[in-house]
C-alpha positions in Angstrom: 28.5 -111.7 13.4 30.4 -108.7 12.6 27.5 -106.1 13.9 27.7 -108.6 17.6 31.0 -108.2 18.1 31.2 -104.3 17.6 28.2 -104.1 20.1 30.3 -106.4 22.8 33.8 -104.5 21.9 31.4 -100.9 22.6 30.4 -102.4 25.5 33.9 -103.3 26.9 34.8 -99.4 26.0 31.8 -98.8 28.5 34.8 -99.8 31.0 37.5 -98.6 29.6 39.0 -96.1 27.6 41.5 -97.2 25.8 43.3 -101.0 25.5 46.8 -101.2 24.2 48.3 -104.4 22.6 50.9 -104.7 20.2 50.3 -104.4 16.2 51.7 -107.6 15.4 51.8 -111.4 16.9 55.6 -111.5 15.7 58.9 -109.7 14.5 58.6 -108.2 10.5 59.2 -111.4 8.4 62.2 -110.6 6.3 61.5 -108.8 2.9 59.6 -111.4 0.2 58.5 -114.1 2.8 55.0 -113.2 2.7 54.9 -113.0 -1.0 50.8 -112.4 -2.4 52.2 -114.4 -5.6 53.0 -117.3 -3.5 51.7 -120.5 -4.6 51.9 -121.8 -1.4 48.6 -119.9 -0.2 48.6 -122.3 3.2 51.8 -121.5 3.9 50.4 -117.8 3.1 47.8 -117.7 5.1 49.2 -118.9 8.3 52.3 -116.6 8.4 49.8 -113.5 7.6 46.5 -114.4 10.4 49.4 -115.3 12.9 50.9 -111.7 12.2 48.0 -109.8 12.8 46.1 -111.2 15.0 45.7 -107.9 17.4 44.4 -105.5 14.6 42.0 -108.2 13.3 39.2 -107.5 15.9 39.3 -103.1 15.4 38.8 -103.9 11.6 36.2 -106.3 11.7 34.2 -104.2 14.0 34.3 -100.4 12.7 36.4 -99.2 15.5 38.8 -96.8 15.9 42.6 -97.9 15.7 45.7 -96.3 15.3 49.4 -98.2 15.0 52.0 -95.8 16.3 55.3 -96.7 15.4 58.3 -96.8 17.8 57.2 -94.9 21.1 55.1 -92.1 19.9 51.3 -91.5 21.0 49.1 -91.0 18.9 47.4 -87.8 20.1 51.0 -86.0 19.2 51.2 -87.6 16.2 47.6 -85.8 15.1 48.2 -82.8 16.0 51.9 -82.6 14.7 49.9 -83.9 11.4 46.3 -83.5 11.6 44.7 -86.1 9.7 40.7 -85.7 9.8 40.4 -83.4 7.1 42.9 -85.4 4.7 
């Protein structure tokens, strides 16, 4: 499943070279909300997939992603601070 959807996200880049969403689903949940020693793991669970729903499909298929805070790019951020030799 996971090799299938990197080929069909490669071939969408075939198209197009770059496709912009935001990071999260929702606003930062206030500090200690999503707690990992939560007992609650349903509770858990649905406030964490909801959050990240955007950045789930990059890391499932092995492509490249990059979250730039505020309104920088990310080709000045790496080369204010290179990053590929780190």
């Amino acid at each position: 499943m996971i090799h299938r959807t990197g080929r069909v996200i490669g071939r969408f880049f075939t198209g197009y070279d770059i496709l912009l969403t935001p990071t999260m689903c929702t606003p930062p949940h206030k500090l200690g909300q999503v707690s990992m020693m939560s007992i609650d793991i349903e509770r858990f669970l649905h406030m964490w997939g909801g959050d990240n729903a955007f950045t789930q499909l990059f890391n499932a298929s092995g492509n490249p992603a990059m979250s730039v805070p505020l309104h920088w790019l990310a080709g000045q951020l790496e080369t204010a601070q290179p990053w590929a030799n780190r």
